[in-house]
PDB file of N, H, CA, C and O in Angstrom:
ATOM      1  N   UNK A   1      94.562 124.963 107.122  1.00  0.00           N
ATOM      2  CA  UNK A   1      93.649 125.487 106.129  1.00  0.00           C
ATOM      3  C   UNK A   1      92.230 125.475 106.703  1.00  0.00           C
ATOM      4  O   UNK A   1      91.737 124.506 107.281  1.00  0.00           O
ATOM      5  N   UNK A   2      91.549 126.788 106.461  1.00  0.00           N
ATOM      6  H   UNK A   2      91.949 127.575 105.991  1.00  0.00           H
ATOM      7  CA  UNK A   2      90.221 126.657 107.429  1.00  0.00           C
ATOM      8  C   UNK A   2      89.036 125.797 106.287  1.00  0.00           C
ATOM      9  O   UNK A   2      89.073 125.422 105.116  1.00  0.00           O
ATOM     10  N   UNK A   3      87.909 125.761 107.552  1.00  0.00           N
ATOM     11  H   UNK A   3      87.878 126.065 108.504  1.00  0.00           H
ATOM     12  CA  UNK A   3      87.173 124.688 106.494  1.00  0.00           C
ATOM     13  C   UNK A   3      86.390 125.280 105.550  1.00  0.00           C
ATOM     14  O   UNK A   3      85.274 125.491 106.026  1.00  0.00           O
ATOM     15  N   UNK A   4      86.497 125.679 104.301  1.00  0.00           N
ATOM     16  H   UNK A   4      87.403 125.508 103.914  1.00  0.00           H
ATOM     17  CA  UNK A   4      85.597 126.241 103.405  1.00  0.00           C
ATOM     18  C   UNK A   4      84.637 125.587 103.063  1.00  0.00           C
ATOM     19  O   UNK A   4      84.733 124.517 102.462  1.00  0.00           O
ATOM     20  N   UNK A   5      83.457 126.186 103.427  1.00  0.00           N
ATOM     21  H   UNK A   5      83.378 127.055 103.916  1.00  0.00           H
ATOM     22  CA  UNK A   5      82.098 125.385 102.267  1.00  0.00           C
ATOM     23  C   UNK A   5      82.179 125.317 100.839  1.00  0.00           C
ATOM     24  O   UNK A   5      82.483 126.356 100.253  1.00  0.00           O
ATOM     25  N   UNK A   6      81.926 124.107 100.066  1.00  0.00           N
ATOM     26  H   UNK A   6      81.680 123.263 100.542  1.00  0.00           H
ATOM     27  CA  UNK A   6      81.634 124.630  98.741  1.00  0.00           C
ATOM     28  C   UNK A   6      80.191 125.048  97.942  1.00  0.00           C
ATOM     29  O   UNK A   6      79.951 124.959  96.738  1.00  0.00           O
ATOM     30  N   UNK A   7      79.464 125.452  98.854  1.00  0.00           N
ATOM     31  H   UNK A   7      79.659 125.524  99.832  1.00  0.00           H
ATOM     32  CA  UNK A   7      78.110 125.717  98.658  1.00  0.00           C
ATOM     33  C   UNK A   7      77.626 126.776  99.662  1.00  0.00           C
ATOM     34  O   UNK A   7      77.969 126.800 100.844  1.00  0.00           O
ATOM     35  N   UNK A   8      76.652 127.796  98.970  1.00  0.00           N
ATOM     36  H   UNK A   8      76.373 127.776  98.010  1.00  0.00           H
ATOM     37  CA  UNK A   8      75.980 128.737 100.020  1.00  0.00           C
ATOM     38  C   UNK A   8      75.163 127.960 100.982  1.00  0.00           C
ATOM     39  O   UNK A   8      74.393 127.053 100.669  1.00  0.00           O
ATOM     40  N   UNK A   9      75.388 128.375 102.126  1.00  0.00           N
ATOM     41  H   UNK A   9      76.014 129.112 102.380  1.00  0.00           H
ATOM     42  CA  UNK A   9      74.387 128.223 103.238  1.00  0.00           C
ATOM     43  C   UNK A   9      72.975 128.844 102.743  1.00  0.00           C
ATOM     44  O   UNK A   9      72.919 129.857 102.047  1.00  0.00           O
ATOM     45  N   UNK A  10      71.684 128.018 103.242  1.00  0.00           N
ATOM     46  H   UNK A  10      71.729 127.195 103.808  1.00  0.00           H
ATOM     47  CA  UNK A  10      70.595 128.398 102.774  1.00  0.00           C
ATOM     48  C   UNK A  10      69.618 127.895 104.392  1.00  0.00           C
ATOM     49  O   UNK A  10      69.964 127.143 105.303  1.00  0.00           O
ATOM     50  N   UNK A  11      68.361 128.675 104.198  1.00  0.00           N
ATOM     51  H   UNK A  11      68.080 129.286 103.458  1.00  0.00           H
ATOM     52  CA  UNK A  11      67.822 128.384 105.871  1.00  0.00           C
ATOM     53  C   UNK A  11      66.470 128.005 105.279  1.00  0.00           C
ATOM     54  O   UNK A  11      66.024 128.543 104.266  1.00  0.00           O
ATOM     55  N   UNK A  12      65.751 126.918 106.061  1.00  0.00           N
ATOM     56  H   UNK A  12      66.113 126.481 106.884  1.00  0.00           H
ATOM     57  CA  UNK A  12      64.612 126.443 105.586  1.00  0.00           C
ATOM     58  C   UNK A  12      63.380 126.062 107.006  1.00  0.00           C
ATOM     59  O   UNK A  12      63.561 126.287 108.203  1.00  0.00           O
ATOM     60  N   UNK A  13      62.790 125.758 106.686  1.00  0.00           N
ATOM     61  H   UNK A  13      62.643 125.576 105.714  1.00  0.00           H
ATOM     62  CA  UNK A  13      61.855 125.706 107.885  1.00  0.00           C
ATOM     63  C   UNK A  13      61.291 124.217 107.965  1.00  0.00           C
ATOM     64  O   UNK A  13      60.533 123.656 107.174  1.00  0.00           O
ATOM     65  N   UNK A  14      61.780 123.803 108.958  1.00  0.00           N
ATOM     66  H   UNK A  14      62.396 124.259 109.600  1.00  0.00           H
ATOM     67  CA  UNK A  14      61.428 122.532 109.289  1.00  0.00           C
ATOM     68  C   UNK A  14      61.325 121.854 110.586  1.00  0.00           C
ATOM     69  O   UNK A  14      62.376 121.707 111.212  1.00  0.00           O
ATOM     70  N   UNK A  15      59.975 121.313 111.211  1.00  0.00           N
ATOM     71  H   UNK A  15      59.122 121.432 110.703  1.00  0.00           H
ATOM     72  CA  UNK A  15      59.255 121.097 112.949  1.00  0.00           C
ATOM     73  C   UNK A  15      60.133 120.273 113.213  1.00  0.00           C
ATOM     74  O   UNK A  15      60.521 119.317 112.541  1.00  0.00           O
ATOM     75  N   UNK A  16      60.622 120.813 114.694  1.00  0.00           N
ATOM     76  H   UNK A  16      60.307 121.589 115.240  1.00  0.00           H
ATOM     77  CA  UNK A  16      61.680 120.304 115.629  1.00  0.00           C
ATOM     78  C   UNK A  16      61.564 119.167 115.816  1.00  0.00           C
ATOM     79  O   UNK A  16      62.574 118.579 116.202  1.00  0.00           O
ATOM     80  N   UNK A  17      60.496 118.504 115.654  1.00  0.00           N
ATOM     81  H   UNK A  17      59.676 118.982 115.340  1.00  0.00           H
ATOM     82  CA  UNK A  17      60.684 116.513 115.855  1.00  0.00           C
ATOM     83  C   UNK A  17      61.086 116.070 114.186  1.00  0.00           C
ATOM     84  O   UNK A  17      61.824 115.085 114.181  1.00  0.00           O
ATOM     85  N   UNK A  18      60.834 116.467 113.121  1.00  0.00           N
ATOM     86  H   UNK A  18      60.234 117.267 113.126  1.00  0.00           H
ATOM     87  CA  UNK A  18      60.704 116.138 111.651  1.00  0.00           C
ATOM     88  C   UNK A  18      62.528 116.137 111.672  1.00  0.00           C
ATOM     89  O   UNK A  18      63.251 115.246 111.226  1.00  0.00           O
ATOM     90  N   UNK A  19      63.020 117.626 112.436  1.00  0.00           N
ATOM     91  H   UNK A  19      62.432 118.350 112.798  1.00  0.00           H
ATOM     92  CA  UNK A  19      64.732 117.584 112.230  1.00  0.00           C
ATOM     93  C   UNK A  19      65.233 116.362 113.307  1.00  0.00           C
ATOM     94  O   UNK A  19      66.027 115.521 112.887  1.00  0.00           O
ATOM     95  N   UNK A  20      64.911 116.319 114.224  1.00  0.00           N
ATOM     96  H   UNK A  20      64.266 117.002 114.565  1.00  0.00           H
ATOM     97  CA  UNK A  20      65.200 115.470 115.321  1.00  0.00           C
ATOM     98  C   UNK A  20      65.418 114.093 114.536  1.00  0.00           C
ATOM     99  O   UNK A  20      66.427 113.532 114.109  1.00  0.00           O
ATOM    100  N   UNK A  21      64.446 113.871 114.527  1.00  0.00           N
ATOM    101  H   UNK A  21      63.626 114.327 114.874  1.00  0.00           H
ATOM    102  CA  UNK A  21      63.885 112.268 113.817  1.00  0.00           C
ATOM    103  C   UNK A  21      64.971 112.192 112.526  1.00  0.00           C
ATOM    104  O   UNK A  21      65.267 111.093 112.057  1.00  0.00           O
ATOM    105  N   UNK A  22      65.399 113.128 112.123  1.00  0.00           N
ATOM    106  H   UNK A  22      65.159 114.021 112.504  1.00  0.00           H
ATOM    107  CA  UNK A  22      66.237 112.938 110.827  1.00  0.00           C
ATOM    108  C   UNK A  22      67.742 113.312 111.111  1.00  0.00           C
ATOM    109  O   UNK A  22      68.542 113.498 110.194  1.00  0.00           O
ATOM    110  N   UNK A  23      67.978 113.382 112.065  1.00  0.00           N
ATOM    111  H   UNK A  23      67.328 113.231 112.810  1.00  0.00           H
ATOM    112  CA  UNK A  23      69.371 113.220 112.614  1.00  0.00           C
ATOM    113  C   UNK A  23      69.356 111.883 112.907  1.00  0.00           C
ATOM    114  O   UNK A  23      70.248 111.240 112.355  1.00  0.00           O
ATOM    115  N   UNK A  24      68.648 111.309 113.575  1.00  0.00           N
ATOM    116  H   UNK A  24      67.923 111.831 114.024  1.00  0.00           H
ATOM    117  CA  UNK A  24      69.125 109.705 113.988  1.00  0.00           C
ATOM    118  C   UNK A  24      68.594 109.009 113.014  1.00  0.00           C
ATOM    119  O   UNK A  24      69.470 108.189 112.742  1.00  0.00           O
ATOM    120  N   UNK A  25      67.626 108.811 112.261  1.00  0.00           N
ATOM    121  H   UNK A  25      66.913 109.478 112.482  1.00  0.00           H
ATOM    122  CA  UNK A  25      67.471 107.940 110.627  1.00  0.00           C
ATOM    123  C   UNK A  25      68.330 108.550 109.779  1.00  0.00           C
ATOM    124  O   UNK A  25      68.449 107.710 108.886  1.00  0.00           O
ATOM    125  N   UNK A  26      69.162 109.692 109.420  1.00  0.00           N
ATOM    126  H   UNK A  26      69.066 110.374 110.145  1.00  0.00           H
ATOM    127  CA  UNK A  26      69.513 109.301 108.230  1.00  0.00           C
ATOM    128  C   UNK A  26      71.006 109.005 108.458  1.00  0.00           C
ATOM    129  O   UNK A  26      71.674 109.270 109.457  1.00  0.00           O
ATOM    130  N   UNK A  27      71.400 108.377 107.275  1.00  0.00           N
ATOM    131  H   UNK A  27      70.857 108.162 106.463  1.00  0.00           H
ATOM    132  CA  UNK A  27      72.811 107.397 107.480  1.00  0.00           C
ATOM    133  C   UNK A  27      73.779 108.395 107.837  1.00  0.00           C
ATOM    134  O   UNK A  27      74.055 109.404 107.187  1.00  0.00           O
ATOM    135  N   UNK A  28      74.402 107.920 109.225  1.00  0.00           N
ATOM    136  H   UNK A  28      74.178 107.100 109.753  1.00  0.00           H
ATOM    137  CA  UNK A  28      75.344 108.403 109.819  1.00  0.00           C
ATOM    138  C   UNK A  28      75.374 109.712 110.482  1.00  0.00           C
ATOM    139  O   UNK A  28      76.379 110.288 110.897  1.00  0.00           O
ATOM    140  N   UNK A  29      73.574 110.308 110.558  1.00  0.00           N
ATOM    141  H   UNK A  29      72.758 109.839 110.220  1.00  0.00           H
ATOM    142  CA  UNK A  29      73.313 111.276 111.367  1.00  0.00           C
ATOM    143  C   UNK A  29      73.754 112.133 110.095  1.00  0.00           C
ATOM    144  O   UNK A  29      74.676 112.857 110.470  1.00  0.00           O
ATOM    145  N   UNK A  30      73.477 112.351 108.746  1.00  0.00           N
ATOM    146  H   UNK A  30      72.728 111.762 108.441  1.00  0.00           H
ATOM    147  CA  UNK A  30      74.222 113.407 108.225  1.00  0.00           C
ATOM    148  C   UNK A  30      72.998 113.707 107.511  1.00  0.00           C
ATOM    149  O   UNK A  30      72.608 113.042 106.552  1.00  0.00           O
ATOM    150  N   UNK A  31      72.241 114.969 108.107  1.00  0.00           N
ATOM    151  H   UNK A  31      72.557 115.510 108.886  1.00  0.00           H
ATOM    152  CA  UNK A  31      70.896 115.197 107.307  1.00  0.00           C
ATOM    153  C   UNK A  31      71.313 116.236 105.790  1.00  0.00           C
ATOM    154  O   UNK A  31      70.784 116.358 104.685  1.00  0.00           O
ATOM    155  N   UNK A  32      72.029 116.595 106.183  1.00  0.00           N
ATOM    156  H   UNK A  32      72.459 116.496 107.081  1.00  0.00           H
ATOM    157  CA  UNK A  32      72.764 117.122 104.907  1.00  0.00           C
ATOM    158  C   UNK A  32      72.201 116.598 103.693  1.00  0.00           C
ATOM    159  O   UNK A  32      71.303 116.877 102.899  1.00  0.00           O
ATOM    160  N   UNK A  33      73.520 115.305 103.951  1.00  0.00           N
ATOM    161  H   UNK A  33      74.250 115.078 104.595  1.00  0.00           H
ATOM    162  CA  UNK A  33      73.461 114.121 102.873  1.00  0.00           C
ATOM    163  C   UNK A  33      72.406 113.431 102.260  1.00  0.00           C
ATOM    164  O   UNK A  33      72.266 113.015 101.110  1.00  0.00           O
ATOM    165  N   UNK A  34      71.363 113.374 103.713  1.00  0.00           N
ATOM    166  H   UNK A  34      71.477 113.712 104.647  1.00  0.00           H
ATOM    167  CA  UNK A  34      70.150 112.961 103.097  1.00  0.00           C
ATOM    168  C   UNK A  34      69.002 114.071 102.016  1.00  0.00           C
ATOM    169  O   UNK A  34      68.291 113.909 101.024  1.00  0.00           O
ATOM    170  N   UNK A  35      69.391 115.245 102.974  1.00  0.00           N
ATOM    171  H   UNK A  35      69.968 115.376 103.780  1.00  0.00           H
ATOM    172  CA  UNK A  35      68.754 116.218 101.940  1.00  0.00           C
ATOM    173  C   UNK A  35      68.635 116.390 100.528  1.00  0.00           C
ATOM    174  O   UNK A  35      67.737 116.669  99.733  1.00  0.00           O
ATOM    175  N   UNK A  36      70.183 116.054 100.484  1.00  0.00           N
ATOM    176  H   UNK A  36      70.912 115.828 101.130  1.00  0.00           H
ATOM    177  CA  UNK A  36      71.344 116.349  99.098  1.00  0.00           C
ATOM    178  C   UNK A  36      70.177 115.558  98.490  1.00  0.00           C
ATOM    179  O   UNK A  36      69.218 116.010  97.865  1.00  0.00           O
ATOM    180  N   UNK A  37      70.460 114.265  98.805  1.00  0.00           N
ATOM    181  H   UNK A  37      71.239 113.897  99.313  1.00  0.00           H
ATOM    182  CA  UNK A  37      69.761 112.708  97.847  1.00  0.00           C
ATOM    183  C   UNK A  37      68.909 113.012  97.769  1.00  0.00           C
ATOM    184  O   UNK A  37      68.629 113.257  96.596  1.00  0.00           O
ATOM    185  N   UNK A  38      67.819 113.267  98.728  1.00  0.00           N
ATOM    186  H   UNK A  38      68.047 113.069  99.682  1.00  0.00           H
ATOM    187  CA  UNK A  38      66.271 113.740  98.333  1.00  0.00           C
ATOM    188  C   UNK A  38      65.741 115.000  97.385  1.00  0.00           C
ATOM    189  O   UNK A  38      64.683 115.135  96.772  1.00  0.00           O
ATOM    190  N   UNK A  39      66.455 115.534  97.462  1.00  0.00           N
ATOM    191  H   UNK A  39      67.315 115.424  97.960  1.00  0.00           H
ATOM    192  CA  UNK A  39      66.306 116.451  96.696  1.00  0.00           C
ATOM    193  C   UNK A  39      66.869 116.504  94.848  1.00  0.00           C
ATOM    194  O   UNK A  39      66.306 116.992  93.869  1.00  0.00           O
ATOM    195  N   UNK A  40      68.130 115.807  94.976  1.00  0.00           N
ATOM    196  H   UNK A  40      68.588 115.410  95.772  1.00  0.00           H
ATOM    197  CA  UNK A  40      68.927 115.486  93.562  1.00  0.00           C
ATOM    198  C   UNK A  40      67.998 114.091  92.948  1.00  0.00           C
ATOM    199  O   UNK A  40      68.015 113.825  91.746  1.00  0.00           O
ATOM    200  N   UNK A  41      67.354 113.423  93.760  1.00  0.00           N
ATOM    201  H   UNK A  41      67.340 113.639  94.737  1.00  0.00           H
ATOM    202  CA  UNK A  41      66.029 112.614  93.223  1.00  0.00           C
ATOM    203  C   UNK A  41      64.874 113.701  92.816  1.00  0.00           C
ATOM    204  O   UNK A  41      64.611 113.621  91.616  1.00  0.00           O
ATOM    205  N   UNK A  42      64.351 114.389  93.298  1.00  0.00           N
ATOM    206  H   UNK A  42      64.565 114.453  94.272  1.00  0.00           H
ATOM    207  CA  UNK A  42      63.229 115.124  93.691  1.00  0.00           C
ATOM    208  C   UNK A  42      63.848 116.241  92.302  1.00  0.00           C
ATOM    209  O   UNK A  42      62.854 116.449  91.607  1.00  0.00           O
ATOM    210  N   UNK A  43      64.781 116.812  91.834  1.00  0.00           N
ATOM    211  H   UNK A  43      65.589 116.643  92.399  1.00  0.00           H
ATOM    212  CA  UNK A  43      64.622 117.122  90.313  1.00  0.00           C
ATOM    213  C   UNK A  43      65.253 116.628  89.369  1.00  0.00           C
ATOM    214  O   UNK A  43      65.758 117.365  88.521  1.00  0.00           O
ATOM    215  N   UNK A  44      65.385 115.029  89.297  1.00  0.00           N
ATOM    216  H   UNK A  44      64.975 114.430  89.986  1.00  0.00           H
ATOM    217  CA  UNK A  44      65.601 114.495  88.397  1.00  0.00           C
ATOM    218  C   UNK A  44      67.012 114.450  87.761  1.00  0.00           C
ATOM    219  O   UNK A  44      67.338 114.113  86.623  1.00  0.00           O
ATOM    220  N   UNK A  45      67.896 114.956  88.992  1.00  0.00           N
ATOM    221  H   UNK A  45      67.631 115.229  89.917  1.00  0.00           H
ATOM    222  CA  UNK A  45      69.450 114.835  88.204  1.00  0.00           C
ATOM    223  C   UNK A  45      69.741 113.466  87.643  1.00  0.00           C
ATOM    224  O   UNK A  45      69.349 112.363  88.024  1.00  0.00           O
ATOM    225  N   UNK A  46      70.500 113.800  86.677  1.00  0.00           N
ATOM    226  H   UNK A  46      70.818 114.696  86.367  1.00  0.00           H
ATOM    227  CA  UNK A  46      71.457 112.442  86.132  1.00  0.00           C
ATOM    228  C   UNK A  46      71.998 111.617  87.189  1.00  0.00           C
ATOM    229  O   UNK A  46      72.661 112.028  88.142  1.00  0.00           O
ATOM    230  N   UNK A  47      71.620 110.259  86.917  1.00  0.00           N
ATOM    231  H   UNK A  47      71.082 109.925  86.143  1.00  0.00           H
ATOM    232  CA  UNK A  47      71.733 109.154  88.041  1.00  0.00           C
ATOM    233  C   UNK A  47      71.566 108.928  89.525  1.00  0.00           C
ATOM    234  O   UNK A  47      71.890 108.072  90.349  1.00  0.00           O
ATOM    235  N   UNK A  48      70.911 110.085  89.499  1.00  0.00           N
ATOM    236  H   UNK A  48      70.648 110.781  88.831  1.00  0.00           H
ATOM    237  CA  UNK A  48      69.924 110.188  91.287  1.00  0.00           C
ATOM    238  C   UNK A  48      68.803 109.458  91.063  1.00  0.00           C
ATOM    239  O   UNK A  48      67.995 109.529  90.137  1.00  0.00           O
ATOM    240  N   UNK A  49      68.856 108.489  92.363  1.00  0.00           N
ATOM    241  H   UNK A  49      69.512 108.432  93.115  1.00  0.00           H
ATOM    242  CA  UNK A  49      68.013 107.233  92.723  1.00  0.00           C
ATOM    243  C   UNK A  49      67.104 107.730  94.333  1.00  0.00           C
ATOM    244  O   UNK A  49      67.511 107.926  95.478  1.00  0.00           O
ATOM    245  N   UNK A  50      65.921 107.783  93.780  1.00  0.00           N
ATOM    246  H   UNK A  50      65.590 107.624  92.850  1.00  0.00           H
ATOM    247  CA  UNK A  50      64.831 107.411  95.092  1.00  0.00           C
ATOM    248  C   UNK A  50      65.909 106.906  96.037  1.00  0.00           C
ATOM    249  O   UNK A  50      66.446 105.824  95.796  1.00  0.00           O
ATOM    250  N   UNK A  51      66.324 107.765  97.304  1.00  0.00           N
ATOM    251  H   UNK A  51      65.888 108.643  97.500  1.00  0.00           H
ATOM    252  CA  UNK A  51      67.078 107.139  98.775  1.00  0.00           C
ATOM    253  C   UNK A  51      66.180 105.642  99.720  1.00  0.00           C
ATOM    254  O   UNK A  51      64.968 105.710  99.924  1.00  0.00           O
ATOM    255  N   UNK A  52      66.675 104.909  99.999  1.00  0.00           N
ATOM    256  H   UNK A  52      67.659 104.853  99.833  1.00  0.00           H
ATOM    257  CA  UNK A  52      65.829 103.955 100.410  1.00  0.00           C
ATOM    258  C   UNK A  52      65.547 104.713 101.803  1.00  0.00           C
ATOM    259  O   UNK A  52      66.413 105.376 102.374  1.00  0.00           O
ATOM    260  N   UNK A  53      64.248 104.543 102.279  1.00  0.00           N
ATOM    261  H   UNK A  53      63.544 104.004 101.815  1.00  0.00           H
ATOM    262  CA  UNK A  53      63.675 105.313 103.569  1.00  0.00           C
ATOM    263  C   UNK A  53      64.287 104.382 104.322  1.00  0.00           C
ATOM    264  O   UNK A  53      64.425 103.194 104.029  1.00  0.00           O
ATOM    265  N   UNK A  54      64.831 105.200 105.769  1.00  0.00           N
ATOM    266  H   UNK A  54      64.718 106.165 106.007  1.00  0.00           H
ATOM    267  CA  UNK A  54      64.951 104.025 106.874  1.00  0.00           C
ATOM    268  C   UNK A  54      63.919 103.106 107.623  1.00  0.00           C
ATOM    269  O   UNK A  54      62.705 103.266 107.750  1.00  0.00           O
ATOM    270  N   UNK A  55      64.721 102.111 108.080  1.00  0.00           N
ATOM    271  H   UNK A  55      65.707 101.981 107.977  1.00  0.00           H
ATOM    272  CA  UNK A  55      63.434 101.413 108.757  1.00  0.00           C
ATOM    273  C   UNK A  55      63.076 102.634 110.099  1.00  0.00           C
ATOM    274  O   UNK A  55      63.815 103.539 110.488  1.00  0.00           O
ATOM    275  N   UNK A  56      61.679 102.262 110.596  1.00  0.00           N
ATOM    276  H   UNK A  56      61.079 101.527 110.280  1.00  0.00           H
ATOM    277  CA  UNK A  56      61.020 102.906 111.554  1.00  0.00           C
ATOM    278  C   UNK A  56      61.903 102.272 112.623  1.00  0.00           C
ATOM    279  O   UNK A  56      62.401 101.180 112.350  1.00  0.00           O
ATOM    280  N   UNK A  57      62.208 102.935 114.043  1.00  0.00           N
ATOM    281  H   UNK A  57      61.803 103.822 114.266  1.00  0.00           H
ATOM    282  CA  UNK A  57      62.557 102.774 115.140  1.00  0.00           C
ATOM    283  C   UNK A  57      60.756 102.236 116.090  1.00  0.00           C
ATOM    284  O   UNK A  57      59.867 103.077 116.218  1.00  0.00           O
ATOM    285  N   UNK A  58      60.634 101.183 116.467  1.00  0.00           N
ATOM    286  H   UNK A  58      61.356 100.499 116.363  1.00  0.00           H
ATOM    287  CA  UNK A  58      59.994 100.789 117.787  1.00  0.00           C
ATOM    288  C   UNK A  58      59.207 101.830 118.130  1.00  0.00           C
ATOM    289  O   UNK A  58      57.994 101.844 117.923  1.00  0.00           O
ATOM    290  N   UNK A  59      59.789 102.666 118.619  1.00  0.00           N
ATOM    291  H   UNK A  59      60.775 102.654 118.787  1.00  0.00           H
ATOM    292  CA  UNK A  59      59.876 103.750 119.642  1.00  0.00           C
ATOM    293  C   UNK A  59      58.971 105.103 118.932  1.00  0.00           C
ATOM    294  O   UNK A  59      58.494 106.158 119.351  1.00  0.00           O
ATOM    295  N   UNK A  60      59.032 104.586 117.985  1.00  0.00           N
ATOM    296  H   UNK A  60      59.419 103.729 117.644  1.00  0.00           H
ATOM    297  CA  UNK A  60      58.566 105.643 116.828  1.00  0.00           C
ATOM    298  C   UNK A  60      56.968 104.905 116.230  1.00  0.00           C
ATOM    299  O   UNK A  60      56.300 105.451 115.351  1.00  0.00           O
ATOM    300  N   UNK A  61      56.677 103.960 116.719  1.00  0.00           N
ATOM    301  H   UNK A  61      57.219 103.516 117.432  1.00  0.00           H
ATOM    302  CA  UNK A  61      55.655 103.871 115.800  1.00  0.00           C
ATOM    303  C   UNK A  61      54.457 104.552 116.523  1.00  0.00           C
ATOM    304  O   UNK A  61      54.455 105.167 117.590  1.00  0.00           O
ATOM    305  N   UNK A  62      53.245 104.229 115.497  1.00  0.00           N
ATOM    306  H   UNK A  62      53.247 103.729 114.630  1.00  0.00           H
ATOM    307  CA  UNK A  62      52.116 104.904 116.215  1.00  0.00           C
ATOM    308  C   UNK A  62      51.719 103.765 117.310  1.00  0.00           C
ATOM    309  O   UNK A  62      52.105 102.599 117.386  1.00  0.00           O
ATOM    310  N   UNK A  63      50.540 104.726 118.382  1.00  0.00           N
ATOM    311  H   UNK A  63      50.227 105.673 118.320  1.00  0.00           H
ATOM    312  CA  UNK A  63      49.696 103.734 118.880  1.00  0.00           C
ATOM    313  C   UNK A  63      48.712 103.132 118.656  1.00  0.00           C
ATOM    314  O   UNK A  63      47.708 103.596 118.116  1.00  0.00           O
ATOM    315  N   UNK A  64      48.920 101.645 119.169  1.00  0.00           N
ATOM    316  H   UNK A  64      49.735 101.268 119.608  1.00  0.00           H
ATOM    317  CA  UNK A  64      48.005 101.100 118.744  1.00  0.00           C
ATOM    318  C   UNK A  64      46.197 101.916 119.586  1.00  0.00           C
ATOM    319  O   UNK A  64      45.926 102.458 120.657  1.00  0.00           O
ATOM    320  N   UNK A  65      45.520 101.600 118.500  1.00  0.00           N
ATOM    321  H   UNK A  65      45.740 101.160 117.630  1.00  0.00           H
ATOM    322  CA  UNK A  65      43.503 102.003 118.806  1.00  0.00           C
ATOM    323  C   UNK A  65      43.268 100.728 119.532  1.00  0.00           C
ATOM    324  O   UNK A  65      43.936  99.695 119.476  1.00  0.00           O
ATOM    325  N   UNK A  66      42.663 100.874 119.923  1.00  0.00           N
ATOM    326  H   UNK A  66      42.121 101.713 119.969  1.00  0.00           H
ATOM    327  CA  UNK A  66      41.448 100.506 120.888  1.00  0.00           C
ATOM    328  C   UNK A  66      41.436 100.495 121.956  1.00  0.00           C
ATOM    329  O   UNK A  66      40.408 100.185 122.558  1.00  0.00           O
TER     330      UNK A  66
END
């Protein structure tokens, strides 16, 4: 049985480090999923909860000034 979507594909615009960075923070690499949540928070569906943000990676923080 081939794999059917149950949802239209939709195309959005988003900077190649912002997608990057959200393949490896969100749980299990599934930006999908994280979308889904952020967004089913973001208009208020029935029992959608604020996603807890991941922790920052090291590697990711800013530099330090001075």
């Amino acid at each position: 049985m081939p794999n059917v979507p149950k949802t239209k594909h939709r195309s959005v615009r988003i900077d190649d480090q912002d997608w990057e960075d959200l393949q490896v923070r969100a749980p299990e690499g599934d930006r999908s999923a994280a979308i889904k949540e952020l967004l089913a928070w973001y208009l208020r569906r029935p029992g959608a909860k604020l996603p807890k943000r991941p922790d920052v990676p090291a590697r990711s923080a800013p530099p330090a000034e001075g």
